[in-house]
HTML snippet that shows the backbone in 3Dmol.js (N, CA, C, O; Angstrom):
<script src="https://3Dmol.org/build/3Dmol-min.js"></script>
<div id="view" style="width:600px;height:400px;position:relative"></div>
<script>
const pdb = `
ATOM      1  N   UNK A   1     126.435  86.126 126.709  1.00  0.00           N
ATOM      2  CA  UNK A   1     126.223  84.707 126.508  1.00  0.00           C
ATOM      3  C   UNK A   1     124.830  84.295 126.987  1.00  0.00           C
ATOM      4  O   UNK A   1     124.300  83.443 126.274  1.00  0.00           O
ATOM      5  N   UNK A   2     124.039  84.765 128.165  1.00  0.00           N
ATOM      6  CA  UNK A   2     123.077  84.381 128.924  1.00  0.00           C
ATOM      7  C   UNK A   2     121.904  84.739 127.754  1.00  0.00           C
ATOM      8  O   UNK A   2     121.012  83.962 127.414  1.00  0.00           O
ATOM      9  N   UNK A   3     122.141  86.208 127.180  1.00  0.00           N
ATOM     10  CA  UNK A   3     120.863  86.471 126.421  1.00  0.00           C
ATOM     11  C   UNK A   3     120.804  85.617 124.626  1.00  0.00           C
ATOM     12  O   UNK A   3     119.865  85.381 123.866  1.00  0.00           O
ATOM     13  N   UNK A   4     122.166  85.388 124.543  1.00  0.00           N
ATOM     14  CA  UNK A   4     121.973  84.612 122.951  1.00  0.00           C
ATOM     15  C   UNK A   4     121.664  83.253 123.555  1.00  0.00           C
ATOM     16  O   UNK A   4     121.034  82.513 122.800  1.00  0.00           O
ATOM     17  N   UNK A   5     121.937  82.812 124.631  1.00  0.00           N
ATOM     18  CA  UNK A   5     120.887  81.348 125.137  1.00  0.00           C
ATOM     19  C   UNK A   5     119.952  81.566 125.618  1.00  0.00           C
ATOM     20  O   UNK A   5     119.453  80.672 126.303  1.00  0.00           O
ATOM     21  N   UNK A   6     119.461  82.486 125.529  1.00  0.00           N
ATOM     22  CA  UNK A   6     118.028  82.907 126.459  1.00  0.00           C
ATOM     23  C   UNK A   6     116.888  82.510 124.996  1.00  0.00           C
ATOM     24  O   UNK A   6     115.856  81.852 124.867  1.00  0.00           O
ATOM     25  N   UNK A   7     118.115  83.652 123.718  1.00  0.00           N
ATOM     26  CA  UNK A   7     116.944  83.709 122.634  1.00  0.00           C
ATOM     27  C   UNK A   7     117.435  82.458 121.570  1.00  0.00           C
ATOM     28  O   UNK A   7     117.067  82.559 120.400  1.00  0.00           O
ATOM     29  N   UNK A   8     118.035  81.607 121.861  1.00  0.00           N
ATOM     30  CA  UNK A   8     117.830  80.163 121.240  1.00  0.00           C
ATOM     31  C   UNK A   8     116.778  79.571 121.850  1.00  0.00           C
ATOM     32  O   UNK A   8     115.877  79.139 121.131  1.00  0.00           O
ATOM     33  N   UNK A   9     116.710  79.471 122.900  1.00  0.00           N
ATOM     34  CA  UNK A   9     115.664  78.790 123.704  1.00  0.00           C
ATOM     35  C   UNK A   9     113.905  79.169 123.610  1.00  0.00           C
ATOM     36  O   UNK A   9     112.945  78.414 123.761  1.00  0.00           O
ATOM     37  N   UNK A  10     113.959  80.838 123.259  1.00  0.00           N
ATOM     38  CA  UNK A  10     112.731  81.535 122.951  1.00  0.00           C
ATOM     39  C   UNK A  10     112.187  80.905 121.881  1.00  0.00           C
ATOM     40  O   UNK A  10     111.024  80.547 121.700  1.00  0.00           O
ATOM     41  N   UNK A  11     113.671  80.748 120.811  1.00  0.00           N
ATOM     42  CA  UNK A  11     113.834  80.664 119.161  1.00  0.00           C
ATOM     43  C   UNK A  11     112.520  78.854 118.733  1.00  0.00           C
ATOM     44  O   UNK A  11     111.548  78.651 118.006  1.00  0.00           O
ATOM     45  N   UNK A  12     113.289  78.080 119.645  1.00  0.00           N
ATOM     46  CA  UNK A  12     113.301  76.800 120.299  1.00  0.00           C
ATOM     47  C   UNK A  12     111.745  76.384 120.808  1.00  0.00           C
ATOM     48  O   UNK A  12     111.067  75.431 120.424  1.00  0.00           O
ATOM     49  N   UNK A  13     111.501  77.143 121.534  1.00  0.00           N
ATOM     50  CA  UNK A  13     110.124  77.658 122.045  1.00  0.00           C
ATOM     51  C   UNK A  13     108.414  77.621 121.026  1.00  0.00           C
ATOM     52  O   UNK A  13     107.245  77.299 121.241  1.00  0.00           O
ATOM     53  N   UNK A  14     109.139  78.103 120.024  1.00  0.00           N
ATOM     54  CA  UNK A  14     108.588  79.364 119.099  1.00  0.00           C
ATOM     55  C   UNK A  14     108.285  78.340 118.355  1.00  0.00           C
ATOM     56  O   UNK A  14     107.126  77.928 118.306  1.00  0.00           O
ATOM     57  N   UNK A  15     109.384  77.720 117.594  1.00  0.00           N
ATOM     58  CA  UNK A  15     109.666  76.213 116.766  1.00  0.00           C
ATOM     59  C   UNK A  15     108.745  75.401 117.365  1.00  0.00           C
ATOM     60  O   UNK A  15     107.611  75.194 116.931  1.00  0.00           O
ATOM     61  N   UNK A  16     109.207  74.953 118.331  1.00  0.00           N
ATOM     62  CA  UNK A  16     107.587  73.770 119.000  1.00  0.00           C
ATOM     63  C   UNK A  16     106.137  73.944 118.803  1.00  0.00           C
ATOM     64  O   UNK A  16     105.128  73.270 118.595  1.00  0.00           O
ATOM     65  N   UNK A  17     106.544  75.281 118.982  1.00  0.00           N
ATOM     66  CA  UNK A  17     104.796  75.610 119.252  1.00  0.00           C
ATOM     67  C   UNK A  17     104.140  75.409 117.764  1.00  0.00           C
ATOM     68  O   UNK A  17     103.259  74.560 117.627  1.00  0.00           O
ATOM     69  N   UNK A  18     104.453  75.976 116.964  1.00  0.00           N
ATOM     70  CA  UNK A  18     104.263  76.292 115.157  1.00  0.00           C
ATOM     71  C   UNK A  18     104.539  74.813 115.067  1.00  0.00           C
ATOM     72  O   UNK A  18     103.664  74.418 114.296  1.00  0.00           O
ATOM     73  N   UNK A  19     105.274  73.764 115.429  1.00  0.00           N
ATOM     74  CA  UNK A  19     105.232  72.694 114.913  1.00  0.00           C
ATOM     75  C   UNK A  19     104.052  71.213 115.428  1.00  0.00           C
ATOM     76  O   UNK A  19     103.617  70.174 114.934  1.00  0.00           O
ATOM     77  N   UNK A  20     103.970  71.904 116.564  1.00  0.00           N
ATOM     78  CA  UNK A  20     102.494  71.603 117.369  1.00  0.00           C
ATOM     79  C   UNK A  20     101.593  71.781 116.950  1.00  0.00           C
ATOM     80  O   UNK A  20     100.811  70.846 116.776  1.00  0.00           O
ATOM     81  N   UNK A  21     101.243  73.204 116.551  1.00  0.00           N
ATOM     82  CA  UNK A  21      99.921  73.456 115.619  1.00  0.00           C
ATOM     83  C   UNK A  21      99.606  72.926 114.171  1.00  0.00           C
ATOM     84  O   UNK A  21      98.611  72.780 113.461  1.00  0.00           O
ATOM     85  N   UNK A  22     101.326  72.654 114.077  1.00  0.00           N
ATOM     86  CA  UNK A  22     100.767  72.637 112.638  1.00  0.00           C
ATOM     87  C   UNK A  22     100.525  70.834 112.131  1.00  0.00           C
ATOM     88  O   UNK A  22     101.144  69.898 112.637  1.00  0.00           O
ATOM     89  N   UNK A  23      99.332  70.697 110.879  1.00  0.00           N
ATOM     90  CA  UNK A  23      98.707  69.914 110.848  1.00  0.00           C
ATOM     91  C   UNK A  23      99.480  68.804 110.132  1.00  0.00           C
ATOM     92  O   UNK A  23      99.267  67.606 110.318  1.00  0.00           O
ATOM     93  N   UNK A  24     100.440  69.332 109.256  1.00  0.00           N
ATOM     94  CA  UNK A  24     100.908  68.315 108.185  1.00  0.00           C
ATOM     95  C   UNK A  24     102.099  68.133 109.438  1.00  0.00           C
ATOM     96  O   UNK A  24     101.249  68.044 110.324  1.00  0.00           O
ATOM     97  N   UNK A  25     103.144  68.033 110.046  1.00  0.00           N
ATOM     98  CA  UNK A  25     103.492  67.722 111.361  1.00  0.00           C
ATOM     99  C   UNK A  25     103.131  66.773 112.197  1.00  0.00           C
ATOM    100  O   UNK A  25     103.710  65.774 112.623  1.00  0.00           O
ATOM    101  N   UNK A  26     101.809  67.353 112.415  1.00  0.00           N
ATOM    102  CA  UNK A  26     101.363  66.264 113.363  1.00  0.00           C
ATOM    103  C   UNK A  26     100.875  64.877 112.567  1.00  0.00           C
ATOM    104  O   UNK A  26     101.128  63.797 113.101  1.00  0.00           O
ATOM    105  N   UNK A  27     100.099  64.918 111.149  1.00  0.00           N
ATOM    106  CA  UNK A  27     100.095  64.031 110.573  1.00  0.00           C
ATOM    107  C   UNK A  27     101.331  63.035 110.200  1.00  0.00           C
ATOM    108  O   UNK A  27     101.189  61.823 110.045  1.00  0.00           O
ATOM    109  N   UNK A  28     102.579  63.743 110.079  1.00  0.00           N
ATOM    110  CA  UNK A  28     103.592  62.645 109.902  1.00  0.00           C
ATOM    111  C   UNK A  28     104.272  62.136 111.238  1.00  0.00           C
ATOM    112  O   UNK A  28     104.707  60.989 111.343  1.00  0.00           O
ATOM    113  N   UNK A  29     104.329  63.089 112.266  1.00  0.00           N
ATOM    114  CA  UNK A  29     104.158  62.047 113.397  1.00  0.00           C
ATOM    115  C   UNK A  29     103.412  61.003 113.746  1.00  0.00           C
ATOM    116  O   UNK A  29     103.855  60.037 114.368  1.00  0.00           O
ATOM    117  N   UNK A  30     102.020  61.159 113.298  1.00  0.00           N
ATOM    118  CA  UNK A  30     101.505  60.127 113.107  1.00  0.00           C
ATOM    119  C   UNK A  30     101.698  58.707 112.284  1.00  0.00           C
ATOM    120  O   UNK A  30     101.730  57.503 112.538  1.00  0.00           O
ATOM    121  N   UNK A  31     101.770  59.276 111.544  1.00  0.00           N
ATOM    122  CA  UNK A  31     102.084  58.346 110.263  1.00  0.00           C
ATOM    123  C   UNK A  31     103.483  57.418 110.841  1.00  0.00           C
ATOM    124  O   UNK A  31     103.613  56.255 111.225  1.00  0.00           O
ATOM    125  N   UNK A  32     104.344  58.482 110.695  1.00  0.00           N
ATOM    126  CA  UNK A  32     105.588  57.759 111.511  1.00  0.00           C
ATOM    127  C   UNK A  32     105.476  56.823 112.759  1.00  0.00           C
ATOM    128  O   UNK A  32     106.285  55.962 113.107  1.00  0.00           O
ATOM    129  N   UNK A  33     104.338  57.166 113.338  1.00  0.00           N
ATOM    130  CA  UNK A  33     104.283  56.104 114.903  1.00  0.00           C
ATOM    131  C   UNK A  33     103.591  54.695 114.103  1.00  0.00           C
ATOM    132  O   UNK A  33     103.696  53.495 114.357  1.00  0.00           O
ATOM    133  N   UNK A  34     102.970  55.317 113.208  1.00  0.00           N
ATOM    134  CA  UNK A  34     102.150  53.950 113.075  1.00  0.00           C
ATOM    135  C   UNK A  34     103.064  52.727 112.172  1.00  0.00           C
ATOM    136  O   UNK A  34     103.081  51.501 112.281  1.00  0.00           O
ATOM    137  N   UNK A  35     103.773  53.639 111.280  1.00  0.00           N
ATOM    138  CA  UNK A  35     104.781  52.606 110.644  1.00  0.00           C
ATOM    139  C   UNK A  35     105.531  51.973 111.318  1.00  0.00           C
ATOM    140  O   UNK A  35     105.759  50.776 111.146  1.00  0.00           O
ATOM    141  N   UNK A  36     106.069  52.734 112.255  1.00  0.00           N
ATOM    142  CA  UNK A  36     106.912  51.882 113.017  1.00  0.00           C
ATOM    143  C   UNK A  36     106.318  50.340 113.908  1.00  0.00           C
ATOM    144  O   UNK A  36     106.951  49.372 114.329  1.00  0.00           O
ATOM    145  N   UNK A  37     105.042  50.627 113.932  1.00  0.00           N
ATOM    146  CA  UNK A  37     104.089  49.716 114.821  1.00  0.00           C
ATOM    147  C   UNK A  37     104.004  48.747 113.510  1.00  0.00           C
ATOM    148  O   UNK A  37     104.030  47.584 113.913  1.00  0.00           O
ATOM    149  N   UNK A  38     103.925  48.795 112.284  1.00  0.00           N
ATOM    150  CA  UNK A  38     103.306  48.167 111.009  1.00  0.00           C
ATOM    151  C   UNK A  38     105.216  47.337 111.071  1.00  0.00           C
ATOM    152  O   UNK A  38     105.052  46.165 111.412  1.00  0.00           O
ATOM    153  N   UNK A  39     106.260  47.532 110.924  1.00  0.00           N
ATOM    154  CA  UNK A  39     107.276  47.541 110.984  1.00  0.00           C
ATOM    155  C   UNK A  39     107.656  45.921 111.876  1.00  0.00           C
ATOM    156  O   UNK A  39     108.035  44.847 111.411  1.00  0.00           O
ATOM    157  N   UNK A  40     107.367  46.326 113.262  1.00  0.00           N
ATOM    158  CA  UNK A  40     107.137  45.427 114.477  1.00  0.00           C
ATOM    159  C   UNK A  40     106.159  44.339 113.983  1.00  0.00           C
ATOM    160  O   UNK A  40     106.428  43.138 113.945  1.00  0.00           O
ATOM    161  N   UNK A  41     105.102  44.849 113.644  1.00  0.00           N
ATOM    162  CA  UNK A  41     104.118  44.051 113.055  1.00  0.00           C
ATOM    163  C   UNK A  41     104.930  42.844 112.419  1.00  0.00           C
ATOM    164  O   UNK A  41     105.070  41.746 112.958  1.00  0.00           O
ATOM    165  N   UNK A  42     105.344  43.151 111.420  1.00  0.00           N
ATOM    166  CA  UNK A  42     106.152  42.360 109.884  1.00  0.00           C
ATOM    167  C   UNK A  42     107.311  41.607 111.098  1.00  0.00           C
ATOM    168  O   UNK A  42     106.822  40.589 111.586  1.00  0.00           O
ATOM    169  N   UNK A  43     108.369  41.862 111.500  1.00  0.00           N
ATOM    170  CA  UNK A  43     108.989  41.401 112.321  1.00  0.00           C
ATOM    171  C   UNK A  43     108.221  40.486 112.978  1.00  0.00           C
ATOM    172  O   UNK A  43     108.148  39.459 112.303  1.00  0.00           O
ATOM    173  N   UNK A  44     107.604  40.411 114.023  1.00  0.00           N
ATOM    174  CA  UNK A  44     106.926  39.530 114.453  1.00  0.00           C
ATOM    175  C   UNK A  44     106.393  38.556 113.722  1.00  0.00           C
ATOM    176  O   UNK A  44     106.720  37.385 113.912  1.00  0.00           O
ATOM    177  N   UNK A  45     105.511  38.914 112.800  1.00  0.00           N
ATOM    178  CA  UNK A  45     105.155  37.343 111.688  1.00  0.00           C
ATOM    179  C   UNK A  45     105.911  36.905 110.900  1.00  0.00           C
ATOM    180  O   UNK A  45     105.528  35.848 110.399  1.00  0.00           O
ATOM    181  N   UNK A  46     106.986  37.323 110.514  1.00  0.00           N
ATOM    182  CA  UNK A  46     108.034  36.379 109.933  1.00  0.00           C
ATOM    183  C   UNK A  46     108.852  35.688 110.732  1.00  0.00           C
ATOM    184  O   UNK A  46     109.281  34.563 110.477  1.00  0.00           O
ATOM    185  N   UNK A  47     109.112  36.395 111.806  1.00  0.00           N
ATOM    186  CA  UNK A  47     109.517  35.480 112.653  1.00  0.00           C
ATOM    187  C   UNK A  47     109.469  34.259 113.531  1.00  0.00           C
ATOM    188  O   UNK A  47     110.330  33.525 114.016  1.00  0.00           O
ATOM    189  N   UNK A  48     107.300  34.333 113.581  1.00  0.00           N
ATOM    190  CA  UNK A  48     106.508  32.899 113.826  1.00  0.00           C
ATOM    191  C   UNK A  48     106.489  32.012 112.474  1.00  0.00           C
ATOM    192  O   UNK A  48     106.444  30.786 112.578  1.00  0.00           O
ATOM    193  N   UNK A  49     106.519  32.532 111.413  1.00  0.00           N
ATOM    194  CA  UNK A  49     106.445  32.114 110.389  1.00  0.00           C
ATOM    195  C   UNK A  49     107.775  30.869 110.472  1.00  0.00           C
ATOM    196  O   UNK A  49     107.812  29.639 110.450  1.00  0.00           O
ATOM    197  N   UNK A  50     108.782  31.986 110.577  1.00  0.00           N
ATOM    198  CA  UNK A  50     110.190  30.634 111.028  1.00  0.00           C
ATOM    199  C   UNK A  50     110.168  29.840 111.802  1.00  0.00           C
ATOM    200  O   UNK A  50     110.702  28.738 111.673  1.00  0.00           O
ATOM    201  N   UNK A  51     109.376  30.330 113.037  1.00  0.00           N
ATOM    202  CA  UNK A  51     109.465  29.046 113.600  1.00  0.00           C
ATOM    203  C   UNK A  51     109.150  27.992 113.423  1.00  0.00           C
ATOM    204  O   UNK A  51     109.715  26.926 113.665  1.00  0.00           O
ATOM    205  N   UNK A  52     107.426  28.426 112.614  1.00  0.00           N
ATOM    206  CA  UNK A  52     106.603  27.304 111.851  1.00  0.00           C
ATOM    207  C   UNK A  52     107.441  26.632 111.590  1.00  0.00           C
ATOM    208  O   UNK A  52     107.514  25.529 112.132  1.00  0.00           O
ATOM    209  N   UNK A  53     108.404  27.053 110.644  1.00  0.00           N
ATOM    210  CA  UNK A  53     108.650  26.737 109.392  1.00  0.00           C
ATOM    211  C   UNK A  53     109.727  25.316 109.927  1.00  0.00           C
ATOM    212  O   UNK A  53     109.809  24.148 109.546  1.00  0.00           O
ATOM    213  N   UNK A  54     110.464  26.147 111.008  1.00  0.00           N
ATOM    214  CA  UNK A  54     111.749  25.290 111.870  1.00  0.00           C
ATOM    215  C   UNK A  54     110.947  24.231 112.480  1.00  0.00           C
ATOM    216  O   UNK A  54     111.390  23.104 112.258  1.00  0.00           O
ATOM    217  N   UNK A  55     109.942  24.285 113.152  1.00  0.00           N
ATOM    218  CA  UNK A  55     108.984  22.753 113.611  1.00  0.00           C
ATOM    219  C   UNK A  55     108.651  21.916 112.445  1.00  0.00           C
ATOM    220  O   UNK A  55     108.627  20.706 112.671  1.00  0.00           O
ATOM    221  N   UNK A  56     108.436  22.235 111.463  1.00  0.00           N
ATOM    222  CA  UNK A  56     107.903  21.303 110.316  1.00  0.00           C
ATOM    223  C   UNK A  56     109.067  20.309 109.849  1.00  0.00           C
ATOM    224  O   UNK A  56     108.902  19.102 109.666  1.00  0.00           O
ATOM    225  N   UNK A  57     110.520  21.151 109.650  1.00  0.00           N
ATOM    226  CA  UNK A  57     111.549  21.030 109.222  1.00  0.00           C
ATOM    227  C   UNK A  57     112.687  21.316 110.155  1.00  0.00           C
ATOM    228  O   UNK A  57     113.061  22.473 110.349  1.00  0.00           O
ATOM    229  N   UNK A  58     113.396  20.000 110.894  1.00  0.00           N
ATOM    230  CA  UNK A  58     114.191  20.534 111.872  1.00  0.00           C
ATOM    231  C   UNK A  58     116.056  20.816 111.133  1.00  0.00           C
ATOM    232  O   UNK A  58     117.135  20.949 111.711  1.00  0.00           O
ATOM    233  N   UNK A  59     115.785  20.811 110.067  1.00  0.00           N
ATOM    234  CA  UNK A  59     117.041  21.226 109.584  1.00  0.00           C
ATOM    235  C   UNK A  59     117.207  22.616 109.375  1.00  0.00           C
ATOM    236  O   UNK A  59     118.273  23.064 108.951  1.00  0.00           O
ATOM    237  N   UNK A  60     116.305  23.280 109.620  1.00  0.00           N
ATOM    238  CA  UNK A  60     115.954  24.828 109.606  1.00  0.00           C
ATOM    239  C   UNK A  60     117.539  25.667 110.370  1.00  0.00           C
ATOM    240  O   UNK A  60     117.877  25.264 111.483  1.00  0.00           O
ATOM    241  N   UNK A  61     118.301  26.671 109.758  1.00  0.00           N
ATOM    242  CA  UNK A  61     119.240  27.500 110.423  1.00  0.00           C
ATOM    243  C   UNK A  61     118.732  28.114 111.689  1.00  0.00           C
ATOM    244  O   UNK A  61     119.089  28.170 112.866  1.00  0.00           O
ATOM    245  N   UNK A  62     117.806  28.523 110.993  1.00  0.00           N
ATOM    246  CA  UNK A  62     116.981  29.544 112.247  1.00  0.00           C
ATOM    247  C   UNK A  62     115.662  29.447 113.170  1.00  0.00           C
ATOM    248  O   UNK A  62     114.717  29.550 112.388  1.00  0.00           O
ATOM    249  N   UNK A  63     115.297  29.332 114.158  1.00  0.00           N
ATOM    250  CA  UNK A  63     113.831  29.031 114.742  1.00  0.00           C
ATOM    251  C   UNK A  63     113.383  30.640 115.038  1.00  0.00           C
ATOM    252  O   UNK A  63     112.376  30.543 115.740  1.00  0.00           O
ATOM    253  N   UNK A  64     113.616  31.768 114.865  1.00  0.00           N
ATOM    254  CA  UNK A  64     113.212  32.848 114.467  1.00  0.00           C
ATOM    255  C   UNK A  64     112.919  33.524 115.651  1.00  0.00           C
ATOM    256  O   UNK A  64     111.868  34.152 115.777  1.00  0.00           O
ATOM    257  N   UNK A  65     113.715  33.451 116.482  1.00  0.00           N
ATOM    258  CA  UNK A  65     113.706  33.794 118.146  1.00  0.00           C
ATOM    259  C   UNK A  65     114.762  35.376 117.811  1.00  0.00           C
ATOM    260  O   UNK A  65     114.590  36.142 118.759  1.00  0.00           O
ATOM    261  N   UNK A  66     115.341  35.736 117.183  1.00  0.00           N
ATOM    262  CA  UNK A  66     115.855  37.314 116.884  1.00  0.00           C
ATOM    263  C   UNK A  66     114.517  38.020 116.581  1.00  0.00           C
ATOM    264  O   UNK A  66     114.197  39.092 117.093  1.00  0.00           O
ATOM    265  N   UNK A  67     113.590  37.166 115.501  1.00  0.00           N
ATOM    266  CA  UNK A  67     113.377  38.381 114.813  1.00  0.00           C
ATOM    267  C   UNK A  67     111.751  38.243 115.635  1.00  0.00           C
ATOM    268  O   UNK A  67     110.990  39.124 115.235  1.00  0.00           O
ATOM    269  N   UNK A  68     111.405  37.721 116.221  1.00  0.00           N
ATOM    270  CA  UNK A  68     110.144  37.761 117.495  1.00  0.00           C
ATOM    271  C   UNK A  68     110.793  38.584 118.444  1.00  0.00           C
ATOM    272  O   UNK A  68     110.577  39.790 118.566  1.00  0.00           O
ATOM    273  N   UNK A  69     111.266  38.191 118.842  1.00  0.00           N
ATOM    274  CA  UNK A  69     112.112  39.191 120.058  1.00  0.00           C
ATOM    275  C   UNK A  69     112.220  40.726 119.459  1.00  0.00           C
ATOM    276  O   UNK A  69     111.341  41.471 119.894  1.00  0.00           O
ATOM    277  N   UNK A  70     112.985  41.215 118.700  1.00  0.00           N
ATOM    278  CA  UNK A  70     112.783  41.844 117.961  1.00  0.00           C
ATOM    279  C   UNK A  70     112.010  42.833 117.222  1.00  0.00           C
ATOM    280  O   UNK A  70     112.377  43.954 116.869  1.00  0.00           O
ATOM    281  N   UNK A  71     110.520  42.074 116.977  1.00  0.00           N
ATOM    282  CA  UNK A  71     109.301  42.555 116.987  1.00  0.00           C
ATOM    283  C   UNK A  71     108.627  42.593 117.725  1.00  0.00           C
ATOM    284  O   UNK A  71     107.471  42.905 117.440  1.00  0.00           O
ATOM    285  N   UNK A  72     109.075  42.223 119.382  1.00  0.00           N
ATOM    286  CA  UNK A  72     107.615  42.199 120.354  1.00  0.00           C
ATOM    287  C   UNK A  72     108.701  43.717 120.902  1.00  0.00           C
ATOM    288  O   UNK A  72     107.974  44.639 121.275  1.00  0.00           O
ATOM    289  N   UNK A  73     109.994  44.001 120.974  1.00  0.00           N
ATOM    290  CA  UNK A  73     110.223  45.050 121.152  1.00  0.00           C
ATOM    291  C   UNK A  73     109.748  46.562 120.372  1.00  0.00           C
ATOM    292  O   UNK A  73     109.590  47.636 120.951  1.00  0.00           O
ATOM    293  N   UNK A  74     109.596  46.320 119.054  1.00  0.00           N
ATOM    294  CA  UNK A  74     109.531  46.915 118.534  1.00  0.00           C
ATOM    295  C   UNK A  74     107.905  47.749 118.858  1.00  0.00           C
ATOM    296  O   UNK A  74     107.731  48.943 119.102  1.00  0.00           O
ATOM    297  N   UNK A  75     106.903  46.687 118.760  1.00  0.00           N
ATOM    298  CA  UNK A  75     105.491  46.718 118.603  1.00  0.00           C
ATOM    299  C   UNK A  75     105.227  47.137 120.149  1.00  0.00           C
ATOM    300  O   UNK A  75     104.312  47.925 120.389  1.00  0.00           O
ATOM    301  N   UNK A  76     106.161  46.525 121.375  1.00  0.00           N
ATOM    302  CA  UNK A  76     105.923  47.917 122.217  1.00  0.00           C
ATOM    303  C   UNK A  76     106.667  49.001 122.866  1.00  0.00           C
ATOM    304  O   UNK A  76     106.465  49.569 123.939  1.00  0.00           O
ATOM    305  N   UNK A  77     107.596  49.163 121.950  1.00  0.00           N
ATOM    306  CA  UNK A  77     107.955  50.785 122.067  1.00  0.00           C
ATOM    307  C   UNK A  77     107.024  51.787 121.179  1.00  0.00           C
ATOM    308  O   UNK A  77     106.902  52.986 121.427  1.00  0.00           O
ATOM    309  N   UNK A  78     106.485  51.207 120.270  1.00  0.00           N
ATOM    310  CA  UNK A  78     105.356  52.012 119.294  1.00  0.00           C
ATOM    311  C   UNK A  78     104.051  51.803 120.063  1.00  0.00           C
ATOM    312  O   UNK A  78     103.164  52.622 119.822  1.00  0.00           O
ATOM    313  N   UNK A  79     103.770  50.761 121.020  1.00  0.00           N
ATOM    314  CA  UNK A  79     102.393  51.191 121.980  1.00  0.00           C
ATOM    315  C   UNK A  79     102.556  51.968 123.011  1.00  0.00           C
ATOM    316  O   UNK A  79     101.661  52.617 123.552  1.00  0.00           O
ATOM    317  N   UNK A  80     103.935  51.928 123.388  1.00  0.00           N
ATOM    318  CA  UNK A  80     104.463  53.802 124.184  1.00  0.00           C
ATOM    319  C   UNK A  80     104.259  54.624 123.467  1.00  0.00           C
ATOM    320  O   UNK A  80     103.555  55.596 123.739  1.00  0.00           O
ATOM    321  N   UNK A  81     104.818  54.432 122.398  1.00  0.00           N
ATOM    322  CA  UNK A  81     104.932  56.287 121.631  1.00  0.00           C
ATOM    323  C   UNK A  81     103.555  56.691 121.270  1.00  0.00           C
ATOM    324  O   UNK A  81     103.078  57.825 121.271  1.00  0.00           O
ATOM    325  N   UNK A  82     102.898  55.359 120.903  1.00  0.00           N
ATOM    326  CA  UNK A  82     101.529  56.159 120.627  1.00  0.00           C
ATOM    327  C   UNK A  82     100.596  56.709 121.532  1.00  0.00           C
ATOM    328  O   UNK A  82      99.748  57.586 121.371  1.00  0.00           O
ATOM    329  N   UNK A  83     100.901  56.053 122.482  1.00  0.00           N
ATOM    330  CA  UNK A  83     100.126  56.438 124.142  1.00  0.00           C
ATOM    331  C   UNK A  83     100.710  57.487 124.798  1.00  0.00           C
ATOM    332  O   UNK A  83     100.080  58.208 125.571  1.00  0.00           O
ATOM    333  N   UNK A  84     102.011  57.638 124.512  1.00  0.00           N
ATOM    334  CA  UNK A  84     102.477  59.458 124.791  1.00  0.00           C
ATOM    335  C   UNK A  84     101.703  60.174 124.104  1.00  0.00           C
ATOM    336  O   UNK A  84     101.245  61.253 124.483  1.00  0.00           O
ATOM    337  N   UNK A  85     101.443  59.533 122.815  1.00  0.00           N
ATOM    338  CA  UNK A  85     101.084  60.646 121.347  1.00  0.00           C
ATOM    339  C   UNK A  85      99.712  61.355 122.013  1.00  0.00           C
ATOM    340  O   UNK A  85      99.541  62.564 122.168  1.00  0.00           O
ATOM    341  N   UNK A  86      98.875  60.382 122.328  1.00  0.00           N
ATOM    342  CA  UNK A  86      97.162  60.812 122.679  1.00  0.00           C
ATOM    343  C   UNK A  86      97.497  61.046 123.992  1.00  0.00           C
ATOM    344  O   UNK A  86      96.745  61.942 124.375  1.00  0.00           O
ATOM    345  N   UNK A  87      98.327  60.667 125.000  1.00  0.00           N
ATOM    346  CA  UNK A  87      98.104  61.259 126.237  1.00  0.00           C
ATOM    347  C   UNK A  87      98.630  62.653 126.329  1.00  0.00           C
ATOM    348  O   UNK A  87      98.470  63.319 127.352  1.00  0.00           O
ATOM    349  N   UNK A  88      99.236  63.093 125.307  1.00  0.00           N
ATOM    350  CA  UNK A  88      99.941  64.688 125.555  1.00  0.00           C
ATOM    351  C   UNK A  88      99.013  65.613 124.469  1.00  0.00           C
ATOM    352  O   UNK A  88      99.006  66.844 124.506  1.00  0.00           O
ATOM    353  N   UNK A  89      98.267  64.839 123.539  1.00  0.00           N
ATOM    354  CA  UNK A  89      97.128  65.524 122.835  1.00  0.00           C
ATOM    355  C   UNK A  89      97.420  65.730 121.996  1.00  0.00           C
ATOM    356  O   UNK A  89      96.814  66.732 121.616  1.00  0.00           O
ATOM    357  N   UNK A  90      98.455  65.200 120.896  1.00  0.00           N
ATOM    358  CA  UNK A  90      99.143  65.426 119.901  1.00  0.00           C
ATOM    359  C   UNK A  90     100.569  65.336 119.345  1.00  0.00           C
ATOM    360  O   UNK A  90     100.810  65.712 118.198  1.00  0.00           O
TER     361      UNK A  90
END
`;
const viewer = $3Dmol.createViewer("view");
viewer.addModel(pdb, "pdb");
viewer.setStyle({}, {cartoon: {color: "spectrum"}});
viewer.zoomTo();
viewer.render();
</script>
């Protein structure tokens, strides 16, 4: 048992590394951090947008306090991930 978990873990190992180096990888990690930040982005301005929209017009359902909230979470869990991204070098 010790050595077929020894060589998953090698296996595991092996996988990281090749997926570290490799370029199209690291580009969609990238890509992926940034959408998610573009994502937050959109969240956030539709959601000031409502509020606008709820001050102009107080019959408004919504004053857009989910979807701000929402997007200021979003926009910084993606200024973590990206600051892991460059602080670990990739």
């Amino acid at each position: 048992m010790a050595r077929v978990l020894t060589s998953l873990i090698a296996t595991a190992a092996t996988a990281a590394t090749a997926a570290a180096t490799d370029p199209a990888t690291t580009a969609g990690v990238v890509v992926g951090r940034l959408l998610f930040s573009v994502v937050g982005g959109l969240l956030l301005f539709f959601g000031l947008r409502q509020r606008s929209a709820a001050q102009r017009d107080p019959a408004q359902k919504s004053n857009g306090n989910g979807l701000i909230i929402a997007g200021s979470v979003v926009l910084g869990l993606s200024v973590l991930a990206l600051g892991a991204l460059t602080a670990t070098g990739g």
